[in-house]
C-alpha positions in Angstrom: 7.2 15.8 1.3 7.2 14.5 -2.0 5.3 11.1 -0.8 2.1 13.5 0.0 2.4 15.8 -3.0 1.9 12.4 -5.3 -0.6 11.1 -2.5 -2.9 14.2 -2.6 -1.8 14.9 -5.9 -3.9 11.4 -7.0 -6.8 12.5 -4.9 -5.9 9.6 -1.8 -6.4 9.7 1.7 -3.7 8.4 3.8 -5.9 5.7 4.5 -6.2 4.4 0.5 -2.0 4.6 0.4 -1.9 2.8 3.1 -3.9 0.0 1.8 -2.6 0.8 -1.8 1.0 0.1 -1.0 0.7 -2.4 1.8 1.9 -0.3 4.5 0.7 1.1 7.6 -1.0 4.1 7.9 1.5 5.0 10.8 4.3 4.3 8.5 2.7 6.7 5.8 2.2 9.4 8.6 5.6 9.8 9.4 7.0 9.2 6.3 5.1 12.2 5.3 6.3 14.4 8.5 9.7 14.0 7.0 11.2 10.5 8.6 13.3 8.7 6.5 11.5 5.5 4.7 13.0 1.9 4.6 13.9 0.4 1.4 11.3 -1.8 1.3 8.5 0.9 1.9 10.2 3.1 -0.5 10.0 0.5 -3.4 6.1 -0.5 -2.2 5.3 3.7 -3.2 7.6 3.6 -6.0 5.2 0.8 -7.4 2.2 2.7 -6.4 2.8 5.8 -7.6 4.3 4.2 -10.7 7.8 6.2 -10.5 11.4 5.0 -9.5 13.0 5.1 -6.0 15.6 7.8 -6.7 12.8 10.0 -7.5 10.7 9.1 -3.9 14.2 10.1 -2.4 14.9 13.0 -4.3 14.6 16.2 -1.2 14.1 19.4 -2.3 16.8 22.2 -2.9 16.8 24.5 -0.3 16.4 26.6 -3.3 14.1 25.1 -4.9 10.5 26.8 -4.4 7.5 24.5 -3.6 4.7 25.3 -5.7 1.4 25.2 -4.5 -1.4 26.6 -6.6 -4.1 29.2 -5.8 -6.4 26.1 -5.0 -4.3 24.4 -2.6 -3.6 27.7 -0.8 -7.3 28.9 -0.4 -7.9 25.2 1.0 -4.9 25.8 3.2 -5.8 29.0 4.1 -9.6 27.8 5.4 -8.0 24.4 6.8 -5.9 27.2 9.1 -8.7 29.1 9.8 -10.9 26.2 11.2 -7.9 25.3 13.6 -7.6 28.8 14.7 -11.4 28.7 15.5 -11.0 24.9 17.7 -8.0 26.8 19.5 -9.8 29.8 20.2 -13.0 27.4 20.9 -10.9 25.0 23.8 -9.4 28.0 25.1 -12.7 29.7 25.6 -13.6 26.9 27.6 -11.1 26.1 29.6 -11.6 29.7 30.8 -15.1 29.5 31.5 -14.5 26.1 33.7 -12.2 28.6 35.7 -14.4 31.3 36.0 -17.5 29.8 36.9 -15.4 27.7 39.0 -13.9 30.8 41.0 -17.7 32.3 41.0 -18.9 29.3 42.6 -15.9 29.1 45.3 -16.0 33.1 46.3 -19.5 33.9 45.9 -22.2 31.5 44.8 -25.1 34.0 45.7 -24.6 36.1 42.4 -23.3 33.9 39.2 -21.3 37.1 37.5 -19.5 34.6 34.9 -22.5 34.6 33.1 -21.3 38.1 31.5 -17.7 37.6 30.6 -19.2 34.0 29.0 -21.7 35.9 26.9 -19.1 38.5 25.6 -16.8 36.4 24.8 -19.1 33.9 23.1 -20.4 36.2 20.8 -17.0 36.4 19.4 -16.4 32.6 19.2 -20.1 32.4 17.5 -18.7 35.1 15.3 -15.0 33.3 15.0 -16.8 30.1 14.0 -19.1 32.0 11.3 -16.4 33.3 9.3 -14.2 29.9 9.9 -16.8 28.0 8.8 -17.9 30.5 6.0 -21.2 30.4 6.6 -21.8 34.2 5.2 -19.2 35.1 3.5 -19.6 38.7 3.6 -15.9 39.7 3.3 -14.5 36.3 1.4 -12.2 36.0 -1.5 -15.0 37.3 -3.9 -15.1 40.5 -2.3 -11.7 40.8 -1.9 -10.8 40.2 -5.7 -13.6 42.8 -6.4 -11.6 45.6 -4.6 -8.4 44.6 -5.6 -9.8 45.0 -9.4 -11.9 48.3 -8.3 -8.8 50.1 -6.7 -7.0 48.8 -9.9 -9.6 50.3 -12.3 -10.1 47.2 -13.6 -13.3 45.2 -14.7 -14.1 42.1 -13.9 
């Protein structure tokens, strides 16, 4: 955990600490989903990120509270929101395939899997929309500005 903090803390891909520190970007990937490092890998970050090894190893209280900032969150909060659209895109699909696919087999005069793929792609057009935030009717900025109007504040 504390590997990726430094790592996107310093504006790196994995890609750059990979090549930074000499190790694979494998290695780096599961270092940062929470396997234990070598020694040797450990000591190639330490050098990198310019710190000591005991504080690469250092976990985490259970206690301790992560902070992450209001940037951080809003960027995970739209990197969620995009995966939530690709799910909801693939399942779409994968329905469809079905449907069409039980059309074809029952009754191939009369292609009724036209409607159910219309309906539901309007949603994933609108699912993608707010995702993607291309109008952002009802975005952060709008939120904020109720928040402060219900509080009878001014912004």
């Amino acid at each position: 955990m504390i590997i990726r903090k430094l790592r996107l803390k310093n504006g790196w891909s994995q890609e750059q600490l990979a090549e930074l520190s000499d190790l694979s970007i494998r290695t780096i990937q599961r270092i940062e989903r929470g396997q234990k490092p070598s020694l040797e890998s450990l000591k190639s970050l330490a050098a990198v990120f310019e710190t000591s090894v005991s504080h690469l190893q250092q976990e985490p209280a259970m206690t301790d509270k992560v902070e992450i900032t209001n940037e951080e969150q809003i960027v995970i909060d739209q990197v969620r929101a995009i995966k939530s659209f690709y799910s909801h895109l693939m399942t779409y699909l994968a329905v469809m395939v079905v449907l069409f696919a039980i059309n074809l087999i029952t009754d191939s005069g009369y292609i009724w899997a036209w409607w159910p793929a219309l309906g539901w792609g309007i949603g994933i057009i609108n699912h993608g929309l707010n995702a993607f935030e291309v109008f952002d009717f009802f975005g952060v900025k709008w939120e904020k500005r109720q928040i402060e109007k219900r509080l009878g504040r001014k912004m």
